[in-house]
Structures are given as C-alpha cells and as structure tokens.
C-alpha positions in Angstrom: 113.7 145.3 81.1 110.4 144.8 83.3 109.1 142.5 80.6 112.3 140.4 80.9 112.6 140.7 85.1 108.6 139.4 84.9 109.9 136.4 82.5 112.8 135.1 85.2 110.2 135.6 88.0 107.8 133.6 86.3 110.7 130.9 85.9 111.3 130.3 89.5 107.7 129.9 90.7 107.2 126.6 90.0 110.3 126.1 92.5 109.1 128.8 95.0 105.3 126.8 95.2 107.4 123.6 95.6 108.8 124.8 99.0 106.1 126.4 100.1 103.8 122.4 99.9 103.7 121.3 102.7 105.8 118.0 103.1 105.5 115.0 106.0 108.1 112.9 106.9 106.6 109.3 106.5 109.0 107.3 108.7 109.2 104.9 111.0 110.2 106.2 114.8 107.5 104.5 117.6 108.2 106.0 120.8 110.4 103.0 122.8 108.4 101.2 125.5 104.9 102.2 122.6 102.6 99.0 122.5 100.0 98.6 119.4 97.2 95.9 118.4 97.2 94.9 115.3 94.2 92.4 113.0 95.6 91.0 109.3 93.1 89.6 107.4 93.7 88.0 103.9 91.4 86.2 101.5 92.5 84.1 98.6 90.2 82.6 96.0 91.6 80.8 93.5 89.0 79.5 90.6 89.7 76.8 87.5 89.1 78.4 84.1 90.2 75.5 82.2 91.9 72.6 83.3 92.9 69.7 80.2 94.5 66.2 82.3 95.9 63.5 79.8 97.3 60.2 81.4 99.6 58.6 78.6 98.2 60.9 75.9 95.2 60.1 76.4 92.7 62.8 77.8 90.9 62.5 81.7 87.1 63.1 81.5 86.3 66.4 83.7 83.6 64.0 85.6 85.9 61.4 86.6 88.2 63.8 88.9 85.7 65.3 92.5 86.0 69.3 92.6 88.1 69.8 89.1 86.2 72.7 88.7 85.5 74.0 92.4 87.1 77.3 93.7 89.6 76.8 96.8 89.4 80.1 99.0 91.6 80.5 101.7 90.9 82.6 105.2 93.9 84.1 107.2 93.3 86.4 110.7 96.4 86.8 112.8 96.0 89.3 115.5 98.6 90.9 117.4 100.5 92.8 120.3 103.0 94.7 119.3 105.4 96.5 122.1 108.2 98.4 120.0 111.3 98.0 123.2 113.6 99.8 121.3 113.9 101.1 117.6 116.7 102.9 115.1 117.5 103.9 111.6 113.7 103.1 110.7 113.6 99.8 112.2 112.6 97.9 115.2 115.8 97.1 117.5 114.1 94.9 119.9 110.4 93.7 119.1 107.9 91.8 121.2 104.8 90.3 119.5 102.3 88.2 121.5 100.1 86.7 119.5 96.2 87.3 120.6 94.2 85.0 118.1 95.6 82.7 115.1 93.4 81.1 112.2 93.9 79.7 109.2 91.0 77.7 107.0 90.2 76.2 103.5 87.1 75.9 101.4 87.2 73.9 98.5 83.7 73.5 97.1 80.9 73.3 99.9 83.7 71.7 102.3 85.5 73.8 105.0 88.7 72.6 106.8 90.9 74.3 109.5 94.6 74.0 109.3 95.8 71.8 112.2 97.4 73.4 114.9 97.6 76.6 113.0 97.3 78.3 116.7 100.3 77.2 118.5 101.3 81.0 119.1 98.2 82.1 120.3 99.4 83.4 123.7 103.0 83.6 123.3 105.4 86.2 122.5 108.4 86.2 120.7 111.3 88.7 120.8 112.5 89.9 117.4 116.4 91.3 118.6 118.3 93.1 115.7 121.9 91.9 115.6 124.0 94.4 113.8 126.8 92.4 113.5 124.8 90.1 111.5 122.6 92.2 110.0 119.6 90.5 110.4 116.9 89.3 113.8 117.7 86.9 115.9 114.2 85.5 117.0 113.4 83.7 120.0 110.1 83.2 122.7 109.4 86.0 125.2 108.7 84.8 128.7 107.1 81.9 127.0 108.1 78.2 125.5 107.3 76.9 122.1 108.6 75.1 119.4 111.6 77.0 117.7 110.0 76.0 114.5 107.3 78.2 114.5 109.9 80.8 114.6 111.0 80.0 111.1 109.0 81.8 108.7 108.2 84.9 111.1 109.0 88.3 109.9 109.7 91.1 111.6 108.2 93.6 109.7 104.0 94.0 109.9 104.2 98.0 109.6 105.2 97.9 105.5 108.4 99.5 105.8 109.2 98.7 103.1 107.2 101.2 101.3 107.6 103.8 102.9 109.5 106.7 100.9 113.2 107.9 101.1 112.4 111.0 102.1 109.8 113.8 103.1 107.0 114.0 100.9 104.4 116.7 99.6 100.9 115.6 97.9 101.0 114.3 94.6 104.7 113.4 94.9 105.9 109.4 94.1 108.3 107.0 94.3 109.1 103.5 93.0 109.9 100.3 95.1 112.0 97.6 94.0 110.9 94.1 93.7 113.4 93.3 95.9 111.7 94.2 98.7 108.1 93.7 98.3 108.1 90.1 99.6 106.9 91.0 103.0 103.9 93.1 101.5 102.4 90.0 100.9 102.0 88.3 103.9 103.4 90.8 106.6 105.0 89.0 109.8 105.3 86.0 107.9 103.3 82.9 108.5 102.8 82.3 112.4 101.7 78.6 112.3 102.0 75.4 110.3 100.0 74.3 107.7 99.6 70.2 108.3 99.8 68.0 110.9 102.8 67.1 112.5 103.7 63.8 110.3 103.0 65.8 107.3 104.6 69.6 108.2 108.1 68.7 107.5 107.2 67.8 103.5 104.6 70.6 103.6 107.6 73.3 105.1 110.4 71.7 102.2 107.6 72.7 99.9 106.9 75.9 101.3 110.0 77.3 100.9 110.6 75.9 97.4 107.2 78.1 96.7 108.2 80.9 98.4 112.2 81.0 97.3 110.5 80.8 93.3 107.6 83.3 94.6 110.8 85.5 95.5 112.1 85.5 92.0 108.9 86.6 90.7 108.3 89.3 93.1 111.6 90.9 92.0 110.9 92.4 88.9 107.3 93.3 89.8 106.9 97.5 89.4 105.1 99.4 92.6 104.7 102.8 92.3 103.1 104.6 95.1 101.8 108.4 94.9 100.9 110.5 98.2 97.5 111.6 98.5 98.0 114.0 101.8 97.3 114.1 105.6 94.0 113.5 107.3 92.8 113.3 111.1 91.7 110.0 111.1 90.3 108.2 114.3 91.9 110.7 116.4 95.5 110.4 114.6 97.3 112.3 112.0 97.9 110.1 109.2 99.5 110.2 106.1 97.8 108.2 103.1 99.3 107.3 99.8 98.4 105.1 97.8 100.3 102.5 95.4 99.6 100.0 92.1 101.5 96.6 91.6 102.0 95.1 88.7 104.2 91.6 88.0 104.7 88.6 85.7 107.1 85.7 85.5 107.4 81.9 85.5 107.5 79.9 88.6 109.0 76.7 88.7 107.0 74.5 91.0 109.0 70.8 90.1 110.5 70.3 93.8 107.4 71.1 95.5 105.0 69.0 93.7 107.8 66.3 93.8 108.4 66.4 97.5 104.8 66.4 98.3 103.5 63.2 96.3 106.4 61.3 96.5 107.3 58.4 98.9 108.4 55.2 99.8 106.9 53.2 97.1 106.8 56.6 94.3 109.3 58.6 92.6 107.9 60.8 90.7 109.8 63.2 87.9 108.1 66.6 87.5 108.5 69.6 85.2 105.9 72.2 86.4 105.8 76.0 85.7 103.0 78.6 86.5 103.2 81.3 84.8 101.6 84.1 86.9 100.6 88.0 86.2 99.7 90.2 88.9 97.6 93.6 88.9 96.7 95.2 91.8 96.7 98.2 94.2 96.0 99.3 97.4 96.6 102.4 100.1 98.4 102.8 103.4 97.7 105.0 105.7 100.4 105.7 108.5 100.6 107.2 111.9 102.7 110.6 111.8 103.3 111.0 115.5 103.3 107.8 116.6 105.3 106.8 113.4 104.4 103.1 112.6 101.6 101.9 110.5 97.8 103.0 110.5 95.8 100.7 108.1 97.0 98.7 104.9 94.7 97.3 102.5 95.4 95.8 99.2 93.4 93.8 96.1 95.4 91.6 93.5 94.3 89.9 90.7 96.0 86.9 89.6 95.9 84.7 86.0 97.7 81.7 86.4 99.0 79.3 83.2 99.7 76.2 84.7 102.1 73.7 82.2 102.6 70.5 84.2 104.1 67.3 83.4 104.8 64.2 85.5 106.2 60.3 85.0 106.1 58.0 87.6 106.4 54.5 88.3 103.6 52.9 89.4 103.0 49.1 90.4 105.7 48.5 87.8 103.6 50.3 85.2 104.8 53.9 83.5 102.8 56.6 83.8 102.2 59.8 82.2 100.7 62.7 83.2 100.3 65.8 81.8 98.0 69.0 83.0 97.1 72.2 80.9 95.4 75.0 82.8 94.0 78.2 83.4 93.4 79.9 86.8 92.0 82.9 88.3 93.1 84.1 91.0 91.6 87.1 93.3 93.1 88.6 96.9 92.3 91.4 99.5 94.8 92.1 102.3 93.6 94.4 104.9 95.4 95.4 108.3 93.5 97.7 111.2 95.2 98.8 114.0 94.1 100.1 117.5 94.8 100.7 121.2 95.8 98.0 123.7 
C-alpha cells in the first residue's frame, strides 16, 4: 500500500508547487489623483532592396529617378504628463495628458525635414472622459484651446493595456493576445500632431486613415505571445517583466491612399496597389505593481515589404502607364521610459 500512497502523492505535486509559485497581479489600478511622465521614442527605417519602374512597358533607368535607392528613417518623441483623475475595471475613467515636448522628422538620403506644425499640443492638455453609455472616450482640451482636430487620432491608452494578462500570473506562465487589439502597441496615444501643412493635412489625414483602417486588417491576425519572466526592484519600484514575440503577414491595399494623394484638379489617376508585409519582432514590458500602470516598453520589428503597384492616368491628353515592382526592408525600435513629475 505505501508504494501505491507514494505513487498518488507524487501525482499531486506538480499541483501543490503550482500554488505554492508565487503569482502577481499585473493590472492596471493607479491610485486616483496619481500623476506620471512619460518619453515614446520610435524609429523607423525603411530601405529599397529592389525597386523595377516601367512607364508603358517600357522600363525607367534607376539613374533617372533622385533617391530611388535612399533609406527614409523616420524620428518620433512625444513626451508626456499623465494625471490618472479617476480609473475602473482596468481603465482610465477620466485622463489628463499635457503634452511637454512633440517632434516628428524625416531623413531621406543626407536631407532632414521636420513635419510642420507637428507641435501644436506642446503645452496643452486634453481630457480623455470614458462614457459608458457609449462605450468609448469622449476627448476634449483641458483648461486649454486647440484645434478639435488634433484630437482625432489620440488614443487613450499609452500604458499597453492591452497586454496585459487576464489574470494573476507566476514565472514562466503565458498567454496570447489577439490581433484585435494590438493596434495601439504600435504607436501608443496615437499620433498627437499632423503630418503636412495646413493646405495639404486634409489629403494627408484621408490617406492616413485609409493606411491605418488596411494596417488594422493586417494587425488582426498577427500572433503575440507573451511569457512572464518575474519581479524585480527596479529604480526604486516593484516591477513585473514579461516579455512577448509578434509575428504577422497580410496584404495591404494602398489604392485610395496613393489615389487621394497624387490626384487633383487636372489628374485622375486609377491605382491598384498592394504591400504585402511580414512582421517579426519582440520586445518586454516592464510594469509598476504598486502603482499599477506601465514601467518601461520597448520593442524591435522587422519588416519585408513586396510592393505590386500599378497606375493609369491621364496626362496632357496622353495615357500613361505606370507600373512598380519592389522590395523593402523595413526595421523599428519603440521604447517608452517613465519617471516622476
């Protein structure tokens, strides 16, 4: 019988040692009236690998097109006050985020230029206010004026909530996140400024959104797993890490964005254009257990990019053809620090 009691014991200790791991609760709870600083920082580089252009069949010479072969890198720091009013079932109720400094600039070969009037926010605040009846934030300025449409394509979420798990977790445990909701991850609190000048942001917005409503569909059957790595005292907090790898691929159809930014008065243009991206990439979060918000965030994708374009327009009553065959890589880093006010 001993040999048999021994056997059941030795049964149940897998489930005995799982109780007796510690677990933390990674969720989000500031403490109302709790005010943080927060500094995103992305870099993009995007660099040709091959690029064929054919005008009526006929092929383009490389030489006869400036920077076909040039990288474009793109440099975005937004940094933040954050003073949580109010928050409930793992969300902000009532949000207030001034916004300290705002920059956005493109390289493209050995010439550097500064989106216009990227830094309209810089000194105002706006109030993100939760509306349960509609499910969703009503956004508006804080004590401040501005123009409602910066308000557009801000997001209320710059802590990753959305990866956060389900429930308490032990080290070495993971989880899965659906596509669904890993839009924010890449560019949390949305995009705080315009891209253009003011005679040009209206075309550059319609575009936008065509980008980011086809980026959306693409995003949704990406995988992220993430896997918890423990707690640590990190610059005087208790964190939680864990750590988590992305991986994606899908078409993009970018026809009504290149259309509504080249056309005008006197052109028309038809376009059929699909990218076909893949995405690998990973990154770590760590989180704040007591004060229960965000830590740091850091992230690295890599991108290959199949580009399949093809265009007819009308053009001084001549038809023309063009068609464009490419290959692009594409490399990103995302990091997010956070500290006192």
């Amino acid at each position: 019988m001993r040999p048999a009691r021994a056997f059941k014991a030795s049964l149940a200790l897998p489930l005995l040692l799982a109780w007796a791991l510690p677990s933390d609760e990674i969720s989000f709870h500031p403490k109302a009236g709790s005010e943080v600083k927060k500094k995103l920082e992305i870099e993009l580089e995007f660099k040709p690998e091959s690029i064929d252009l054919t005008m009526n069949g006929e092929p383009i010479p490389d030489e006869s097109v400036d920077g076909l072969d040039e990288a474009m890198r793109i440099e975005l720091a937004v940094g933040v006050t954050e003073k949580f009013v109010e928050s409930k079932d793992g969300r902000p109720v009532d949000l207030l985020r001034t916004f300290d400094e705002l920059s956005l600039a493109m390289k493209a070969g050995s010439e550097k230029q500064d989106a216009p009037d990227f830094d309209r926010l810089e000194g105002k605040t706006v109030r993100f206010h939760w509306k349960e009846e509609g499910e969703a934030y009503e956004r508006s300025f804080h004590e401040s004026e501005g123009d409602d449409v910066l308000l557009l394509n801000l997001h209320d979420d710059m802590d990753l909530r959305a990866l956060l798990p389900a429930k308490k977790v032990s080290e070495g445990d993971t989880w899965e996140v659906p596509g669904s909701k890993l839009l924010p991850i890449f560019l949390p609190g949305g995009l705080p400024g315009g891209i253009a000048t003011d005679d040009a942001a209206g075309t550059f917005r319609d575009a936008l959104e065509e980008i980011q409503t086809e980026f959306g569909k693409l995003v949704e059957s990406a995988k992220l797993s993430c896997k918890y790595t423990g707690s640590r005292e990190e610059e005087g907090a208790r964190v939680a890490e864990f750590r988590f790898t992305l991986t994606g691929r899908g078409d993009i159809d970018l026809s009504k964005a290149i259309e509504s930014m080249v056309e005008d008065e006197e052109v028309k243009p038809k376009v059929d254009a699909t990218a076909t991206v893949e995405l690998t990439g990973e990154g770590s979060v760590l989180w704040n257990l007591e004060a229960g918000r965000v830590h740091a965030f850091e992230m690295r994708l890599e991108s290959k990019i199949g580009l399949d374009v093809k265009a007819e327009a009308d053009m001084e009553g001549e038809s023309l053809q063009f068609a464009i065959d490419g290959r692009i890589a594409g490399t990103g880093t995302w990091k997010l620090t956070t500290s006192a006010p």
